[in-house]
C-alpha positions in Angstrom: 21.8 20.9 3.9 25.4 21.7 2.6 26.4 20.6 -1.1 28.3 18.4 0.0 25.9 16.6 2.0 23.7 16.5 -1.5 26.8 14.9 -3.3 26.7 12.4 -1.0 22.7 11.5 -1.0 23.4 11.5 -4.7 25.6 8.4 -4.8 26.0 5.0 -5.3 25.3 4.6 -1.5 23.7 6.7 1.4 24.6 6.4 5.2 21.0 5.9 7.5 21.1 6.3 11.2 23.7 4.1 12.6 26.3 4.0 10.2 24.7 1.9 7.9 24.8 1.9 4.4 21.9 1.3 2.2 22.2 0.9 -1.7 21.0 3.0 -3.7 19.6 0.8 -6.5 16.1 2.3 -7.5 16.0 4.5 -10.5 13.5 6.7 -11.8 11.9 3.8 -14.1 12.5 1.7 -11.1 10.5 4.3 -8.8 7.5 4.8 -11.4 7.2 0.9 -11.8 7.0 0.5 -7.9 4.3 2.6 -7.7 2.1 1.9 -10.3 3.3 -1.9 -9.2 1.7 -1.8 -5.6 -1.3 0.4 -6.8 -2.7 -1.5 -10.0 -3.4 -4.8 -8.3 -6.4 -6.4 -6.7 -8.1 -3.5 -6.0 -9.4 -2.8 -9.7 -10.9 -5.8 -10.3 -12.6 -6.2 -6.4 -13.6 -2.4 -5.3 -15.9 -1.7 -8.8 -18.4 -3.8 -6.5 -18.1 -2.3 -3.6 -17.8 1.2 -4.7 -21.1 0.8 -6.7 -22.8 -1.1 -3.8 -22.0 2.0 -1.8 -22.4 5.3 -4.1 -25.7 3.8 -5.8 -25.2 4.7 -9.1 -23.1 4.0 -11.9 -22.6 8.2 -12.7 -21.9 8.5 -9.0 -19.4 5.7 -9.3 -17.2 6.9 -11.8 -17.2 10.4 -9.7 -15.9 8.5 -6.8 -13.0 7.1 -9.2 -12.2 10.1 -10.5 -12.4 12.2 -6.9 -10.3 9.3 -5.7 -7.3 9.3 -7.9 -7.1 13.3 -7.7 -7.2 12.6 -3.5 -4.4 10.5 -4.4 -2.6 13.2 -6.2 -2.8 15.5 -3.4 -1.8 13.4 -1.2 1.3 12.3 -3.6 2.2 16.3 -3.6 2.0 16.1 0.2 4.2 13.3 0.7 6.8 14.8 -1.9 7.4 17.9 0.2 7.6 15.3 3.3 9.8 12.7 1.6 12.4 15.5 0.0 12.0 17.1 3.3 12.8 14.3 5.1 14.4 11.8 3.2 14.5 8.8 5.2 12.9 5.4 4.5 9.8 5.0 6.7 7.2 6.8 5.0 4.4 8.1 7.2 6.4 6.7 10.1 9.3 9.1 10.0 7.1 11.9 9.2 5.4 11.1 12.0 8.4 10.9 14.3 10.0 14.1 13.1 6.6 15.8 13.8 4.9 15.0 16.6 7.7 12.1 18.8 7.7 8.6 19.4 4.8 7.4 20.8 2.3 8.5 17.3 5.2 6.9 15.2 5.1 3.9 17.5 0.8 3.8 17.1 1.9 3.9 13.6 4.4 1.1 13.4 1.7 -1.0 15.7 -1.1 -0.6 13.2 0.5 -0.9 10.0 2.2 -4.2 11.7 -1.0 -5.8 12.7 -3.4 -4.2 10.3 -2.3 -2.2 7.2 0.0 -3.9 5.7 -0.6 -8.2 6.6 -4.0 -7.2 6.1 -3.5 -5.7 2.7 -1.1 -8.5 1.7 -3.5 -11.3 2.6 -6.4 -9.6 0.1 -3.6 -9.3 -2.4 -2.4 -13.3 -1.9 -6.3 -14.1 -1.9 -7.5 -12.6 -4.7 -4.7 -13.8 -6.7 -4.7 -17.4 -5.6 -8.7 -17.1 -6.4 -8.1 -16.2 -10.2 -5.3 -18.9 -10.2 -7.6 -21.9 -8.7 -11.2 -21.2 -10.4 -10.9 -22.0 -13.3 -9.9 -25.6 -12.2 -13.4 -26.0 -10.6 -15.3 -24.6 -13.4 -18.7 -23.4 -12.6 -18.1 -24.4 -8.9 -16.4 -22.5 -6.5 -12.9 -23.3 -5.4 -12.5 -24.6 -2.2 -11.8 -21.8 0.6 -9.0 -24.0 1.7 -7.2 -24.5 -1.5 -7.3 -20.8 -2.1 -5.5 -19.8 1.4 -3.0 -22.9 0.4 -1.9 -21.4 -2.6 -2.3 -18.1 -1.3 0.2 -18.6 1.6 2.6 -20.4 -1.1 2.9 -17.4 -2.9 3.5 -14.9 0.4 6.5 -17.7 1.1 7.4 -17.5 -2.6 7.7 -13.3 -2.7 9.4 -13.5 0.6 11.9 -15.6 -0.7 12.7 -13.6 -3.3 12.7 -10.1 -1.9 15.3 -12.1 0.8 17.8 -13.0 -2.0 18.6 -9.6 -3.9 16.5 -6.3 -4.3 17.9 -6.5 -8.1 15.3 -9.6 -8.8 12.2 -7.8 -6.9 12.4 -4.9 -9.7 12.7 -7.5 -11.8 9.9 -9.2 -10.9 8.2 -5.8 -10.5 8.8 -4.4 -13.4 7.7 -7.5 -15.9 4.4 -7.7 -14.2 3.8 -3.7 -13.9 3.9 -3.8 -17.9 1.6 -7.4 -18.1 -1.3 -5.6 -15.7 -1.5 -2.7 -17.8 -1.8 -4.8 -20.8 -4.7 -6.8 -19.2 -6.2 -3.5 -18.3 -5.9 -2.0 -22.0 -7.8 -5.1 -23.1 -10.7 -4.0 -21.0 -10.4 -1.2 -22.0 -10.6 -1.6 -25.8 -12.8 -4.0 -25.8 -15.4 -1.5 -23.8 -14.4 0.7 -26.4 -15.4 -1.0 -29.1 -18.7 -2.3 -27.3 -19.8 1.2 -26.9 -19.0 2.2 -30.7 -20.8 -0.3 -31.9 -24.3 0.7 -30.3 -24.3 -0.5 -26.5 -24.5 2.9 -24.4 -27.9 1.4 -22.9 -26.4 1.4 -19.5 -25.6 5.4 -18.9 -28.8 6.5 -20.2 -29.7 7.4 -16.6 -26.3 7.4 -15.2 -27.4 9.3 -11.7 -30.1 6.9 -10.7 -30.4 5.5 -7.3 -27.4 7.6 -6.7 -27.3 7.5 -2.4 -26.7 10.7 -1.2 -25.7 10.1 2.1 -22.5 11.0 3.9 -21.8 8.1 5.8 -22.2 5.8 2.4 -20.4 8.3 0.4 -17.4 8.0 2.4 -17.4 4.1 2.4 -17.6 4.6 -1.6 -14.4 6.5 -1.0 -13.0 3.6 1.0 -13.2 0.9 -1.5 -12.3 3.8 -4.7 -9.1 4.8 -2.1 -8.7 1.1 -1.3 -7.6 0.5 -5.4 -5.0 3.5 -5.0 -3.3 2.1 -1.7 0.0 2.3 -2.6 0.9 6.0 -4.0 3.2 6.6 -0.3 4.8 3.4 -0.7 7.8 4.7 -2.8 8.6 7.0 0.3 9.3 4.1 2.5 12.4 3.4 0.0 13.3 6.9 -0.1 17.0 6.0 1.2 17.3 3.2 -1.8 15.9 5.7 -4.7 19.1 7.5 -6.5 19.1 11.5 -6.4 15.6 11.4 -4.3 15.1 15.1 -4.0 14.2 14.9 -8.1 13.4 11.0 -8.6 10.8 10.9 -6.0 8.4 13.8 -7.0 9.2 12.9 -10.7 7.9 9.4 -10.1 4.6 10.5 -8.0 3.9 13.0 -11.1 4.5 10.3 -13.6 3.0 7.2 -11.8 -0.4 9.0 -10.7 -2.1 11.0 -14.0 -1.6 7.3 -15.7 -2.8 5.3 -12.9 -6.0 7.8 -12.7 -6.7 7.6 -16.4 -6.5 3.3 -16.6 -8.7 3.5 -13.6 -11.6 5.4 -14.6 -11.7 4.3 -18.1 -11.5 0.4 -17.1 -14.4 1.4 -15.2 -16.4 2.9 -18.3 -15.6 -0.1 -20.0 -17.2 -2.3 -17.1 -20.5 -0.4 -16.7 -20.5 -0.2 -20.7 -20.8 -4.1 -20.8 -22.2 -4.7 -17.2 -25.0 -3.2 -15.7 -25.6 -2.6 -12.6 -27.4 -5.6 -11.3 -24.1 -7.5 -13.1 -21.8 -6.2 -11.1 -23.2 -6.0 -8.0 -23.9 -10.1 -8.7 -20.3 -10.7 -9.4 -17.8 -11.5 -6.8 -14.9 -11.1 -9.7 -15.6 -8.4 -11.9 -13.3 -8.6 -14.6 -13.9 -12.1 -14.9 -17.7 -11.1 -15.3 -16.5 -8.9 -17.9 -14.0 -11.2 -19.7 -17.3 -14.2 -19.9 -19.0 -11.9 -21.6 -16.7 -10.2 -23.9 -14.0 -11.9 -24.8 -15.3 -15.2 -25.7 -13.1 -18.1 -26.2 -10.3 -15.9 -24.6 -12.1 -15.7 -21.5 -9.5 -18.2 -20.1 -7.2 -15.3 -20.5 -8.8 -12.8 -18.0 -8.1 -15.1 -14.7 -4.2 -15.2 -16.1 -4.0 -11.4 -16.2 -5.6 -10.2 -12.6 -3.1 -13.0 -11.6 -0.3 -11.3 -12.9 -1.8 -8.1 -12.1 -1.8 -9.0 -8.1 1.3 -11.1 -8.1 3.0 -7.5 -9.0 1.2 -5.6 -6.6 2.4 -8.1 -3.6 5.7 -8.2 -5.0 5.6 -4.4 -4.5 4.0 -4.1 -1.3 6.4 -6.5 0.5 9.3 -4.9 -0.8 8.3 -1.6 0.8 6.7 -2.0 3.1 9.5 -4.8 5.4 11.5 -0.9 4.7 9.0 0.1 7.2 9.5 -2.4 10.1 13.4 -2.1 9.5 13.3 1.2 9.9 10.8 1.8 13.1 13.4 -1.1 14.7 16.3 0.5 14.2 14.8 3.7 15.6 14.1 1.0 18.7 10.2 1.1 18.0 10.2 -2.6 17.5 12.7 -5.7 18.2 16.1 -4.6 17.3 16.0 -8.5 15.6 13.6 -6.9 13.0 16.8 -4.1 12.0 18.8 -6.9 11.3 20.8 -7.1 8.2 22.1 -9.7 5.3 25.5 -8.8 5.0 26.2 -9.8 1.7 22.6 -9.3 -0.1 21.8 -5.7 2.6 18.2 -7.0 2.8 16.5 -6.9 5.9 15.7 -10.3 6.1 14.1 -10.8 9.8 11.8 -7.5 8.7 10.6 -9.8 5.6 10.0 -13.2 7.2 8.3 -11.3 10.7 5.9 -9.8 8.0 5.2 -13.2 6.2 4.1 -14.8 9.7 1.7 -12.1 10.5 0.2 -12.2 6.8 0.1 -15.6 6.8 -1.9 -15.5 10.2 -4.5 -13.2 8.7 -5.6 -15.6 5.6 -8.1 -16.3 7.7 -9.8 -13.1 6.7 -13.5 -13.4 6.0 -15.9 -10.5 3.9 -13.4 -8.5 2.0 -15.8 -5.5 2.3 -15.0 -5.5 5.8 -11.1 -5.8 5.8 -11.2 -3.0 3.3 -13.2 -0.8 5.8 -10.4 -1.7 8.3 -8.0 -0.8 6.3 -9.0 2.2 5.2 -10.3 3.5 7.8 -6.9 3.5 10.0 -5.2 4.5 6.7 -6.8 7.5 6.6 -6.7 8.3 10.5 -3.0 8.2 10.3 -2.7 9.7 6.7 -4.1 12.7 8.3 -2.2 12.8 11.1 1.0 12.6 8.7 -0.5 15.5 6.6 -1.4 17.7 10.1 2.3 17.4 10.6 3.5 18.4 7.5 1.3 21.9 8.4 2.8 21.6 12.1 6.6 21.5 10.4 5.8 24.6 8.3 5.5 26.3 11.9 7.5 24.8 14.3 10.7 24.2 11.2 9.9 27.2 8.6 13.8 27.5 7.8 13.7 23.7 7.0 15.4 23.1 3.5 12.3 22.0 1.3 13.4 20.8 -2.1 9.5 20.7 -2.8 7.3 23.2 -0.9 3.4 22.7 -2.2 1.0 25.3 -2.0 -0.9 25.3 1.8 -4.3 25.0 -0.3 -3.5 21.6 -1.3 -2.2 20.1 2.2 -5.0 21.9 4.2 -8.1 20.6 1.5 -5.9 17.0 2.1 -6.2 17.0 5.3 -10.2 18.0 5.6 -11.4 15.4 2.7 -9.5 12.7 5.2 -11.0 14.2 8.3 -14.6 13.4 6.5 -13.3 10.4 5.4 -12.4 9.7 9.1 -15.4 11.2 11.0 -18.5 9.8 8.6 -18.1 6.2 8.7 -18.3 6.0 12.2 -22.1 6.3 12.3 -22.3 3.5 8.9 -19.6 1.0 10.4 -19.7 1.5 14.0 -18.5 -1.8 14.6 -15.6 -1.8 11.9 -14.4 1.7 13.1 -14.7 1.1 16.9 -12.4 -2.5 16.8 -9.9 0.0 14.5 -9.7 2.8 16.8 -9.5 -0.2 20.0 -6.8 -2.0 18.3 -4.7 1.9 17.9 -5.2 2.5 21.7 -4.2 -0.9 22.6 -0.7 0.2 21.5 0.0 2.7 24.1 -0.3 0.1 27.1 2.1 -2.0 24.7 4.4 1.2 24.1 4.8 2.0 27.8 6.2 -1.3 28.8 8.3 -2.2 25.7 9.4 1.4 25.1 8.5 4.1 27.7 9.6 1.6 30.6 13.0 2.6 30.7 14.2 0.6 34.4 13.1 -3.3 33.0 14.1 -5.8 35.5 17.1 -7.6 34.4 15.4 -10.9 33.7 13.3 -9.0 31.1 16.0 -7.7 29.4 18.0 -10.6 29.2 15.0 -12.0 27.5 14.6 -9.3 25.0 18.3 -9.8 24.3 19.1 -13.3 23.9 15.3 -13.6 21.6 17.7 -11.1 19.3 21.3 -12.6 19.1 18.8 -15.9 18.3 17.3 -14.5 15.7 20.4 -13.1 14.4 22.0 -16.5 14.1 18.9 -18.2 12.9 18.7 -15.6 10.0 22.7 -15.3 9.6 22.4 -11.6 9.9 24.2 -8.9 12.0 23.1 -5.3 13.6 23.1 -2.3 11.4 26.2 -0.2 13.3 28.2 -3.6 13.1 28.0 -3.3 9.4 28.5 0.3 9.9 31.4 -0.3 12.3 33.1 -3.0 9.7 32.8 -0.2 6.8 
């Protein structure tokens, strides 16, 4: 890449395929609070459970934390040589693309569509409308209905928002990023102090019932991984971060060490004050936690997971609609989804196409089992972005690479999420098998939307006017009409 190209990337605004112009608006802080923003949210204060209910024991627990977040890291390092390498917005889409063509970045864009990201958001929107509502019923449980209400409120709320300026969602970001961590260093403090003060009954046999086998392991794994969703999300704003070839890597090396360490001790400071049998019982861990610590502040607890996953949503919707904007202008999806806000440069239809899918899955039953969804095709296609990465070191070895990792730590990436992958299959058969149906379901859908070059004309007068509808509906225009007017 010439300097002069560099100089460019380096401004106040970066041209993207097409002509278009994308702001560069997201610093370093920015960057770091995005991250740490879409990772710290439900996940902490739901996967304790079910990464306990899987690995057995509470030693074996905290291992699984601790493996987890250094997975993380490696795959952080990964995605920084990809991202600098290629530094488009898209995330494991364009990495995909560049790597291996159209049609794996196509089963990509299909399953993140209609499985990891609305399916992610609707736990998020859940959980948080759950801590908001129960403690208006008391002791009784909030009913379902009320929770998918207020939950569906709030996905129309963020929406809204991340429509009107990207300036208020890093706002919004950044105010809750600091009042999570705050409710997470009251955990952790007060487990502190409950240890000091003589209450260390619960790791005197830290390793017992541990479960040794692989399968149960690797769904341990699932739900510890399931807490750090959100470390590649930063890469699917790559074009919107200033000077990316040093802001992205910083922010991955900032954002992950910290979000390790809040982890793992918040979880000493739950099995310090839990035991096992507690948490195992509890449906809401920190709230668990907060009855039986805090008192007369227990009120206080429900308040701060809220905050904690009204972040997190914040996050994921703001980069994750990068994704769908991006796969449509590439003419993966709708070209209505690459539509543009002229004055605010939001992608607008991306945002409110991802709110109806979202809102369609609050339907959602066992958590458990979305998260074994999720994480399961996560780490299929995580892999497949790593593999590539390898492939690029062979088939583009003169590439410029502003961050070149060491082949150890792609190649031990990419065979921890191959187990990851392979194990569960035998545990969740069911779970895995409606995953892997739902990827291979988009290869029929590819071939006529995309690989079906000759449409009749009827079809693509459909596929036409559906676009220059949505375009007046949402008062948008096309990316190279923006380009064009520039």
């Amino acid at each position: 890449m010439s300097k002069s190209k560099e100089k460019s990337d380096d401004s106040g605004e970066n041209s993207s395929e097409g002509g278009f112009k994308m702001k560069k608006e997201l610093t370093l802080i920015d960057g770091v609070s995005i991250i740490v923003g879409v990772i710290v949210g439900s996940g902490i204060f739901v996967s304790p459970k079910g990464v306990l209910m899987y690995s057995g024991s509470m030693g074996m627990a905290i291992l699984v934390w601790i493996l987890s977040g250094i997975l993380s890291m490696l795959g952080a390092l990964c995605y920084a040589e990809l991202g600098t390498m290629i530094p488009k917005s898209g995330g494991d889409y364009a990495y995909i693309m560049e790597a291996f063509g159209p049609l794996p970045a196509f089963l990509y864009l299909w399953v993140a569509l209609l499985i990891l990201v609305p399916t992610g958001n609707a736990i998020t929107a859940m959980t948080f409308a759950q801590y908001i509502i129960q403690p208006f019923w008391g002791d009784c449980k909030a009913p379902v209905e009320a929770v998918r209400l207020l939950a569906a409120a709030t996905i129309c709320g963020l929406t809204l928002i991340n429509c009107y300026n990207v300036k208020c969602v890093t706002r919004v970001t950044d105010t809750f990023t600091a009042t999570k961590i705050f409710a997470l260093i009251i955990i952790v403090i007060a487990g502190i102090v409950h240890i000091f003060t003589g209450h260390s009954d619960n790791f005197q046999a830290p390793m017992e019932n541990t479960n040794w086998d692989p399968s149960h392991i690797a769904l341990s794994f699932y739900s510890g991984l399931f807490s750090y969703s959100g470390w590649n999300y930063l890469n699917y704003v790559t074009e919107e971060l200033k000077n990316p070839y040093k802001n992205l890597p910083r922010a991955i090396c900032i954002s992950m060490p910290v979000v390790t360490v809040i982890y793992v001790v918040t979880n000493i400071a739950y099995f310090a004050v839990l035991t096992r049998n507690d948490i195992l019982a509890s449906d809401a861990v920190a709230i668990t936690f907060g009855d039986k610590m805090l008192g007369f502040a227990s009120f206080l607890m429900p308040v701060f997971v809220a905050c904690a996953t009204f972040g997190s949503l914040n996050g994921a919707i703001f980069a994750s609609s990068r994704l769908f904007f991006v796969g449509a202008r590439n003419g993966h999806l709708p070209r209505a989804i690459s539509l543009i806000d002229v004055k605010r440069l939001t992608p607008v239809p991306s945002l409110v196409f991802m709110c109806i899918i979202t809102l369609a899955l609050l339907m959602a039953g066992d958590v458990y089992v979305l998260i074994t969804y999720v994480q399961f095709v996560e780490a299929l296609f995580i892999t497949i972005s790593v593999l590539g990465l390898l492939y690029m070191r062979y088939k583009m070895p003169n590439a410029k690479r502003p961050i070149k990792v060491n082949y150890i730590l792609p190649i031990t990436f990419l065979i921890i999420c191959a187990f990851l992958v392979i194990f569960p299959c035998h545990e969740s058969p069911v779970e895995v098998g409606v995953g892997v149906a739902i990827v291979f379901l988009g290869i029929p859908i590819y071939m006529v939307t995309i690989g079906w070059h000759n449409k009749p004309k009827w079809l693509q007068m459909l596929f036409d006017d559906f676009n220059d509808g949505c375009a007046k509906l949402f008062m948008c225009i096309h990316e190279e009409v923006r380009g064009n007017c520039d």
